[in-house]
Backbone and ligand atoms as CSV (ligand in chain L), in Angstrom:
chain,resi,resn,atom,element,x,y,z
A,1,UNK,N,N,-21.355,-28.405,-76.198
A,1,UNK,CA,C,-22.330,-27.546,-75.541
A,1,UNK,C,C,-22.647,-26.351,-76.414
A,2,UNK,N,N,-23.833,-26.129,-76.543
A,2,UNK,CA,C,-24.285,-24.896,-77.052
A,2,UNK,C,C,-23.762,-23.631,-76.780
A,3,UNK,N,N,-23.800,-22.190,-77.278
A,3,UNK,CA,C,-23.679,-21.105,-76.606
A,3,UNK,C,C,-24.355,-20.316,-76.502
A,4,UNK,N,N,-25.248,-20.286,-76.123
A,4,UNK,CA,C,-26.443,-19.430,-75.689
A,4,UNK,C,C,-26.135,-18.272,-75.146
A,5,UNK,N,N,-26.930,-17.025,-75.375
A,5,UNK,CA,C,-26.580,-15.518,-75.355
A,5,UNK,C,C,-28.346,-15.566,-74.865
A,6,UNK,N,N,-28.352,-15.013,-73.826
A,6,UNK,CA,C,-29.734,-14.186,-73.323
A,6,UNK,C,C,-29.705,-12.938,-73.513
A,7,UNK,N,N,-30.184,-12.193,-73.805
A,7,UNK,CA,C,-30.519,-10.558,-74.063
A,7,UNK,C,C,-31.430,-9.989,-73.301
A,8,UNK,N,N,-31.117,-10.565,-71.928
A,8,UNK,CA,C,-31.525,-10.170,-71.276
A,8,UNK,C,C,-29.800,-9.586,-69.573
A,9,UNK,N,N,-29.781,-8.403,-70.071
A,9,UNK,CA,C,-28.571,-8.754,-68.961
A,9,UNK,C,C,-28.773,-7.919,-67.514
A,10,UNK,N,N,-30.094,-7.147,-67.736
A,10,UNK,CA,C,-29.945,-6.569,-66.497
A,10,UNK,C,C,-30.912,-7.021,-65.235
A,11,UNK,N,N,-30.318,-6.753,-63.807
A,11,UNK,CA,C,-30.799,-8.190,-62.926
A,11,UNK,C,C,-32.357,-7.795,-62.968
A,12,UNK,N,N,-32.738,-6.354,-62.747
A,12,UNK,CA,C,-34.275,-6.832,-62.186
A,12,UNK,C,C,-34.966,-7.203,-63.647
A,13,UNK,N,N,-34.698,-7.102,-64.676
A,13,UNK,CA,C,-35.656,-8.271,-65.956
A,13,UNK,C,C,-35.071,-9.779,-65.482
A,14,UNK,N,N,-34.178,-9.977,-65.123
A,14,UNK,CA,C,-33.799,-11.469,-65.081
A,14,UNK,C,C,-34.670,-12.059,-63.349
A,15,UNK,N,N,-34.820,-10.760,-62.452
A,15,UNK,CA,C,-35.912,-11.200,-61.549
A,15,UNK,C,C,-37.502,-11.508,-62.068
A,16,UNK,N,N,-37.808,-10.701,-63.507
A,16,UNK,CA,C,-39.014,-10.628,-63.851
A,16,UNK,C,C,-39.325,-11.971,-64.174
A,17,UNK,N,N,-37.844,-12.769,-64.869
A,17,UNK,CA,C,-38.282,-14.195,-64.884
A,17,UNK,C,C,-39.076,-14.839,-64.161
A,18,UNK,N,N,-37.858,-14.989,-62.936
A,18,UNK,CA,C,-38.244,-15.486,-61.817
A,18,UNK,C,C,-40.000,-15.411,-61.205
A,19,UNK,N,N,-39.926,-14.460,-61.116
A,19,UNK,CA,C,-41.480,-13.859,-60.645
A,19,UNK,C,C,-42.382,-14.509,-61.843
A,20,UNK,N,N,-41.989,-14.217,-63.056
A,20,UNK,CA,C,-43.331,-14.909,-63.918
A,20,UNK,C,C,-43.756,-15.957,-63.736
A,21,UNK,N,N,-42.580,-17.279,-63.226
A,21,UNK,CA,C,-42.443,-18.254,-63.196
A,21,UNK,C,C,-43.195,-18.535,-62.072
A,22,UNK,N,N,-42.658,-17.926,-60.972
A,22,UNK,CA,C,-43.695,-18.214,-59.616
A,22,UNK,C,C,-45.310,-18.071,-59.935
A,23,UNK,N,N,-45.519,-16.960,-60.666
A,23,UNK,CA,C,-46.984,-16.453,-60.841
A,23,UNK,C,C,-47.338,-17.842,-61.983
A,24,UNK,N,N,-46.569,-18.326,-62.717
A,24,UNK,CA,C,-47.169,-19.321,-63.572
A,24,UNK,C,C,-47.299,-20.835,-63.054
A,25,UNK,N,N,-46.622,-20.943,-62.267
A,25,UNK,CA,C,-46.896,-22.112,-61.564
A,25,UNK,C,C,-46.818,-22.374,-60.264
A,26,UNK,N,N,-46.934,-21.153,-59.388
A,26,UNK,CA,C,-47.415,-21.194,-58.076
A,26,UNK,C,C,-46.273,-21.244,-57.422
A,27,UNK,N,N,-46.458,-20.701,-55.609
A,27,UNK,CA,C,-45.460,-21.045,-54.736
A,27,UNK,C,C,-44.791,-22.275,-54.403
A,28,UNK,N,N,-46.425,-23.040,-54.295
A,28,UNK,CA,C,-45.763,-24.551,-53.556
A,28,UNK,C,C,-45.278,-25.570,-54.714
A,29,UNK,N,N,-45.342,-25.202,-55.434
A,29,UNK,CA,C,-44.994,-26.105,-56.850
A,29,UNK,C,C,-43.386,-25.464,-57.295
A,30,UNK,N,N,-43.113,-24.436,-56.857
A,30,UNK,CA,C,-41.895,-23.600,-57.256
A,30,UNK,C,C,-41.218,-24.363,-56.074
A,31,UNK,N,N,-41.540,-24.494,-54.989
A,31,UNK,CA,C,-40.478,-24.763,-53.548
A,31,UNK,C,C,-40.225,-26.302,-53.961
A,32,UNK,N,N,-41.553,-27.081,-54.527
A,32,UNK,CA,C,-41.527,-28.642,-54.330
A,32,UNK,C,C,-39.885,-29.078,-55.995
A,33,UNK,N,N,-40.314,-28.350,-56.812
A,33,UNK,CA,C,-38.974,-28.239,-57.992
A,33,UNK,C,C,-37.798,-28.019,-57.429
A,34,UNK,N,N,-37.676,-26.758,-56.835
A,34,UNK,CA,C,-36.434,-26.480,-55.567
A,34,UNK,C,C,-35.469,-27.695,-55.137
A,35,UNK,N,N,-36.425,-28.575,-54.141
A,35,UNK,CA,C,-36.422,-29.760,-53.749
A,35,UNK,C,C,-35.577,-30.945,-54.631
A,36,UNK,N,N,-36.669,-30.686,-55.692
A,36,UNK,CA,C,-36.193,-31.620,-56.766
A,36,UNK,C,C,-35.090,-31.696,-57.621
A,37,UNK,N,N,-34.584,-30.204,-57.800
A,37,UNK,CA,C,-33.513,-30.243,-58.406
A,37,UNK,C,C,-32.519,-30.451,-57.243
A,38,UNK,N,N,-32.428,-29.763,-56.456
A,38,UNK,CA,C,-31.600,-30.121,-55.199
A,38,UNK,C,C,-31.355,-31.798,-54.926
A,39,UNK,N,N,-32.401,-32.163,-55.158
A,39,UNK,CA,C,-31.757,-34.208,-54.904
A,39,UNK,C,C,-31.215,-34.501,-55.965
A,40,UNK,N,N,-31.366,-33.754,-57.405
A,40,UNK,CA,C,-30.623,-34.447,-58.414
A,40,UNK,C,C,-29.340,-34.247,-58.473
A,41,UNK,N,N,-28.887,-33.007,-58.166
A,41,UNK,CA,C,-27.944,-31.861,-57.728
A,41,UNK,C,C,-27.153,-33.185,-56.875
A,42,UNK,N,N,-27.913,-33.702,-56.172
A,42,UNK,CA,C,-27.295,-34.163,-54.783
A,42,UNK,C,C,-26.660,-35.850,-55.508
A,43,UNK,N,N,-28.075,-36.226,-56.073
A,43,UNK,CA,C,-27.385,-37.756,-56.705
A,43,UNK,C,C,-26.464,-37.599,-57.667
A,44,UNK,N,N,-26.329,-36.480,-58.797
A,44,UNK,CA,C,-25.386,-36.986,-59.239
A,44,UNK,C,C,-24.046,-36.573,-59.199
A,45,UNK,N,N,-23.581,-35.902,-58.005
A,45,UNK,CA,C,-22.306,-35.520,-56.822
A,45,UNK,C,C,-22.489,-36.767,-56.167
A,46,UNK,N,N,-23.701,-37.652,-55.511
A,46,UNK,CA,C,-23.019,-39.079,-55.092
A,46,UNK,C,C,-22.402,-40.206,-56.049
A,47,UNK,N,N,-23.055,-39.671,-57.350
A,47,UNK,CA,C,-22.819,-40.843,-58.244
A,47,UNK,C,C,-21.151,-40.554,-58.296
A,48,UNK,N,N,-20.716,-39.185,-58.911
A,48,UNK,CA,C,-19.335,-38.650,-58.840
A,48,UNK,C,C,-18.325,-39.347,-58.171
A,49,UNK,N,N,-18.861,-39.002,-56.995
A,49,UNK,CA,C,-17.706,-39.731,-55.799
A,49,UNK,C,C,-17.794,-41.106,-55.711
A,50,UNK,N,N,-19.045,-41.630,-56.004
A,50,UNK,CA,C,-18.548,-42.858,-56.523
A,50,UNK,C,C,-18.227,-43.742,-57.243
A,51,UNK,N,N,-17.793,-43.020,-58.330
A,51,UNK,CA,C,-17.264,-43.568,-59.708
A,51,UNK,C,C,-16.089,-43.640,-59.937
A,52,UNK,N,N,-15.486,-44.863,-61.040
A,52,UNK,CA,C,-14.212,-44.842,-60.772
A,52,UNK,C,C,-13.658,-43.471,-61.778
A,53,UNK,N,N,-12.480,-43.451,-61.201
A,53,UNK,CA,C,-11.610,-42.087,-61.393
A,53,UNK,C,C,-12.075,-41.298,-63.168
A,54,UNK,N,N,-11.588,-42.703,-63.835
A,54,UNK,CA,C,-11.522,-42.721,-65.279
A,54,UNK,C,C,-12.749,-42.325,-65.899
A,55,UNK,N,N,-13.988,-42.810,-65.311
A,55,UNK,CA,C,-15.071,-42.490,-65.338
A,55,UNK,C,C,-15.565,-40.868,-65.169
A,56,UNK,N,N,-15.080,-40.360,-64.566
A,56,UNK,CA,C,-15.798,-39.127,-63.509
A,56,UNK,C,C,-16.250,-38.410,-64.620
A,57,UNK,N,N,-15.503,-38.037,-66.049
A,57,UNK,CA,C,-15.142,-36.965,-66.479
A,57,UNK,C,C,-17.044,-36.918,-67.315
A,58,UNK,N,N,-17.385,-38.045,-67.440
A,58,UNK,CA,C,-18.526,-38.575,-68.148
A,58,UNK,C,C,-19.382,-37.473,-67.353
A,59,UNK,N,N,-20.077,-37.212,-65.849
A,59,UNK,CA,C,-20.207,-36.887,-65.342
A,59,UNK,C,C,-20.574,-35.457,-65.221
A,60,UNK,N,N,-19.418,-34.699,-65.609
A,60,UNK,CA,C,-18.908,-33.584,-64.941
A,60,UNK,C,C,-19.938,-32.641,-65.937
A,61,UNK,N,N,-20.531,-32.482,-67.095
A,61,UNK,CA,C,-21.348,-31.590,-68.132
A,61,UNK,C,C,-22.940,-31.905,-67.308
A,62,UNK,N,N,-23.565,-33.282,-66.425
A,62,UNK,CA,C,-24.377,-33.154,-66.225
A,62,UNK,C,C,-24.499,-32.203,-64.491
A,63,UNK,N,N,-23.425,-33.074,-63.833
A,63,UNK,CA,C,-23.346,-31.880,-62.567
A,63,UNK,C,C,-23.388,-30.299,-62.713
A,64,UNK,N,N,-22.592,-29.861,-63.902
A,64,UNK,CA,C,-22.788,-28.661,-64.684
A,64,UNK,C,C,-24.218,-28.284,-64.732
A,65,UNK,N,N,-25.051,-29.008,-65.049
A,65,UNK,CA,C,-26.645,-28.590,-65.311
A,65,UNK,C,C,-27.117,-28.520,-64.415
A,66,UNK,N,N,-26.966,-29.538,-63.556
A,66,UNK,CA,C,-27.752,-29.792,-62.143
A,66,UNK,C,C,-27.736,-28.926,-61.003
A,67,UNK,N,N,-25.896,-28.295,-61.103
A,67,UNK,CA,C,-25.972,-26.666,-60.314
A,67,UNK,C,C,-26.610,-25.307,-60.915
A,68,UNK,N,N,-26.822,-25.504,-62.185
A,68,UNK,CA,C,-27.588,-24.570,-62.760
A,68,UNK,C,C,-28.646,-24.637,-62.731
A,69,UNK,N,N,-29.559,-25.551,-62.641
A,69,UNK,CA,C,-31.144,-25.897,-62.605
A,69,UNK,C,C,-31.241,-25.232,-60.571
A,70,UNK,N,N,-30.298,-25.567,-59.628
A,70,UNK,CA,C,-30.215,-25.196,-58.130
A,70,UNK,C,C,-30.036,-24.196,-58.336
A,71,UNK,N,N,-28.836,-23.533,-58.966
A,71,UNK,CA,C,-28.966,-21.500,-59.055
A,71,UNK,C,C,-29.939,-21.399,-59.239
A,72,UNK,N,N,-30.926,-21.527,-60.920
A,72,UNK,CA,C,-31.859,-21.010,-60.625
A,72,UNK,C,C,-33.318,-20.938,-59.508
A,73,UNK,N,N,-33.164,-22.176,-59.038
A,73,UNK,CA,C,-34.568,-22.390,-58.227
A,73,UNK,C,C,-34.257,-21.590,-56.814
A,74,UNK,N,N,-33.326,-21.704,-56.681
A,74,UNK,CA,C,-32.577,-20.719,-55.286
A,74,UNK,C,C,-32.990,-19.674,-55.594
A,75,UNK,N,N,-32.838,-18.847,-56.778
A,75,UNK,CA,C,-33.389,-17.355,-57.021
A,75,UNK,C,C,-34.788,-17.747,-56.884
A,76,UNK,N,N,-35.644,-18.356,-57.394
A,76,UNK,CA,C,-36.935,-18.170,-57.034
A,76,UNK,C,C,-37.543,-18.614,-55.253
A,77,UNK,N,N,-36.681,-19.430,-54.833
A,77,UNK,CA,C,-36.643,-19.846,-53.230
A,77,UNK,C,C,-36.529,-18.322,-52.130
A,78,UNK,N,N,-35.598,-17.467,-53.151
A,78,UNK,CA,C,-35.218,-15.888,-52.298
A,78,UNK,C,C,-36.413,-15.346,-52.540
A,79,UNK,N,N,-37.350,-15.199,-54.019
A,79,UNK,CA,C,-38.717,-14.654,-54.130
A,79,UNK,C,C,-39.099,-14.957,-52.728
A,80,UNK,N,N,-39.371,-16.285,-52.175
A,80,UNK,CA,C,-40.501,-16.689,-51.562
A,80,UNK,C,C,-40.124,-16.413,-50.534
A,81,UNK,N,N,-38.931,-16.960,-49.734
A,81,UNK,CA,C,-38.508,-16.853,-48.050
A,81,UNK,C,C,-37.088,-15.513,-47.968
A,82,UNK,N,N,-37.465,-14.524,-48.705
A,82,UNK,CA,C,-36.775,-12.921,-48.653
A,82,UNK,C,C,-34.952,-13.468,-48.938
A,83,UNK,N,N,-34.442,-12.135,-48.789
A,83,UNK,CA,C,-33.343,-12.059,-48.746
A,83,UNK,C,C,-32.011,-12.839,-48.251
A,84,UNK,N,N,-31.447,-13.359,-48.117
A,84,UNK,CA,C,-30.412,-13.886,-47.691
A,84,UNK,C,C,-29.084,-13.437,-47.770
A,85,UNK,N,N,-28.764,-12.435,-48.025
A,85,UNK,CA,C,-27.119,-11.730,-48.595
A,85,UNK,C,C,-26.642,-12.046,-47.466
A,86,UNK,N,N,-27.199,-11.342,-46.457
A,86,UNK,CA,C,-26.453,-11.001,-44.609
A,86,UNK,C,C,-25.818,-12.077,-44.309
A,87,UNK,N,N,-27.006,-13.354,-44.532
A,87,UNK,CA,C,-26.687,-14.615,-44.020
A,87,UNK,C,C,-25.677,-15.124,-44.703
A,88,UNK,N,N,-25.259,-14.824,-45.847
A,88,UNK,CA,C,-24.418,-15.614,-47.035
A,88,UNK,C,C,-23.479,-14.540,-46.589
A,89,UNK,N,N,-22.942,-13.350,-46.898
A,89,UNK,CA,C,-21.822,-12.982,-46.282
A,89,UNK,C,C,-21.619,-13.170,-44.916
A,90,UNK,N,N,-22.080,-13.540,-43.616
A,90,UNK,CA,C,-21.590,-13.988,-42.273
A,90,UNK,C,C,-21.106,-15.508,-42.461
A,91,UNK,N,N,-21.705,-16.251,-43.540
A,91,UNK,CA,C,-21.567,-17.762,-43.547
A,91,UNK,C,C,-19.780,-17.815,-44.002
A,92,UNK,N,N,-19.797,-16.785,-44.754
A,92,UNK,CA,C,-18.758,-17.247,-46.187
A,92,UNK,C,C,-17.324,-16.368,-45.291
A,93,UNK,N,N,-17.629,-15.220,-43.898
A,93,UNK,CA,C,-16.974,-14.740,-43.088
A,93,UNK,C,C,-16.404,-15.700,-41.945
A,94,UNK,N,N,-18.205,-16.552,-41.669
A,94,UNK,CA,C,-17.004,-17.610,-40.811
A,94,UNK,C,C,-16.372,-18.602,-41.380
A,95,UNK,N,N,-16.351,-19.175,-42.558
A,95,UNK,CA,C,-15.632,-19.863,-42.530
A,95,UNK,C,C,-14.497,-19.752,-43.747
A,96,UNK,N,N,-14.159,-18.278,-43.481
A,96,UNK,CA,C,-13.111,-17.690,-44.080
A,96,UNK,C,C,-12.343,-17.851,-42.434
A,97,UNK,N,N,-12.749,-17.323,-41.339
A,97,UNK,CA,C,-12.237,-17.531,-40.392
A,97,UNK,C,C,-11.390,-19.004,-39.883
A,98,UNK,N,N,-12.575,-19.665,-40.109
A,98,UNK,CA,C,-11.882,-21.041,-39.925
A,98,UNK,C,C,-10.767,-21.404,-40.604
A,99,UNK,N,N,-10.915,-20.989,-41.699
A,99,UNK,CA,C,-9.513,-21.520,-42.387
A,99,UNK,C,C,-8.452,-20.647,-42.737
A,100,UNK,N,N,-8.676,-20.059,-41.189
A,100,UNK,CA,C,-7.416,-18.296,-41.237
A,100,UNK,C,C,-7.106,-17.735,-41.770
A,101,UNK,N,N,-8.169,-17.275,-42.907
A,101,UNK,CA,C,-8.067,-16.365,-43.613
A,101,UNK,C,C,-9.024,-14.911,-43.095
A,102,UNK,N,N,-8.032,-13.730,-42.797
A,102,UNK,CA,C,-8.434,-12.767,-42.257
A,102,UNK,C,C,-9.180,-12.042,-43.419
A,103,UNK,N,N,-10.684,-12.221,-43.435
A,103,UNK,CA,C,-11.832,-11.364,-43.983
A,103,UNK,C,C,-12.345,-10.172,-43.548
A,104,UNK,N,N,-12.741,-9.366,-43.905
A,104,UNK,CA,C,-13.332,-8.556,-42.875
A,104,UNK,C,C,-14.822,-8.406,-42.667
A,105,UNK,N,N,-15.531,-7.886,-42.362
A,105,UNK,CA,C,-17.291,-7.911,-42.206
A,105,UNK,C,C,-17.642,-6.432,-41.723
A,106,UNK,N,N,-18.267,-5.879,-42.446
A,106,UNK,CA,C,-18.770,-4.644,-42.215
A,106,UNK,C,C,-19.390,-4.942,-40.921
A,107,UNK,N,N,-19.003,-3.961,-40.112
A,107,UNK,CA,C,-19.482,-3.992,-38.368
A,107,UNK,C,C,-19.213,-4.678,-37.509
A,108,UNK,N,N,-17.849,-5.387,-38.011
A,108,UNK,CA,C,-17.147,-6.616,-37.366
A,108,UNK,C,C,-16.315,-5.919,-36.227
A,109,UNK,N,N,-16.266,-6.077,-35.064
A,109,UNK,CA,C,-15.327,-5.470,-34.352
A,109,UNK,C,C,-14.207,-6.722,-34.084
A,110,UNK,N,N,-13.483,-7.021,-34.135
A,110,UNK,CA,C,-12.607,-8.157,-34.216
A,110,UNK,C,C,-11.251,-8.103,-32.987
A,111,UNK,N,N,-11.544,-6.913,-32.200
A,111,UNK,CA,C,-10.902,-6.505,-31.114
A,111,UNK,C,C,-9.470,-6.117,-31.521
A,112,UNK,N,N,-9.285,-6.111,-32.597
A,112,UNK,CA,C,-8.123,-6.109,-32.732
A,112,UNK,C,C,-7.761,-4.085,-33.601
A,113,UNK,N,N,-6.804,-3.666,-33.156
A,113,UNK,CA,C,-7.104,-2.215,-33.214
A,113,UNK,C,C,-6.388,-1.477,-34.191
L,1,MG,MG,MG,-32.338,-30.876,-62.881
């Protein structure tokens, strides 16, 4: 694998990406890629699990890409349908809960004193 260095490290230029990208090839064409990387994302985690053991490792550099091609389209998915933090820290709170691990949540009253 290559090692690539961006010089770009601070977030709102690395949003400017994002945004150029939307402005260069539109909303609904940005959401429909989204999509697309997301099923590849998705096939080749089915292919994974279903390969034999010995096999997997073949695998594992393209799943590598395929969550990176989903990070990025997710950042441009937040351009379009806003923010999500709230929702991603309550998600990642409950099911810190579920698996009894005591988290806490800003404004959580948890009854407990
Ligand atoms: Mg891809």
């Amino acid at each position: 694998m290559n090692n690539y260095t961006l010089a770009i490290n601070d977030g709102v230029e690395v949003d400017l990406i994002y945004v150029k990208a939307m402005e260069r090839w539109g909303r609904d064409a940005q959401i429909v890629k989204a999509a697309e990387e997301m099923a590849e994302l998705s096939a080749v985690l089915l292919k994974y699990v279903n390969t034999d053991e010995k096999q997997r490792s073949s695998l594992v550099e393209h799943i590598r890409e395929e969550m990176v091609d989903v990070e990025i389209m997710l950042e441009q998915l937040g351009l379009v349908f806003g923010d999500n933090y709230d929702e991603y820290l309550f998600k990642l709170w409950r099911l810190s809960r579920r698996l009894g691990i005591k988290a806490g949540l800003d404004g959580e009253d948890d009854g407990e004193g």
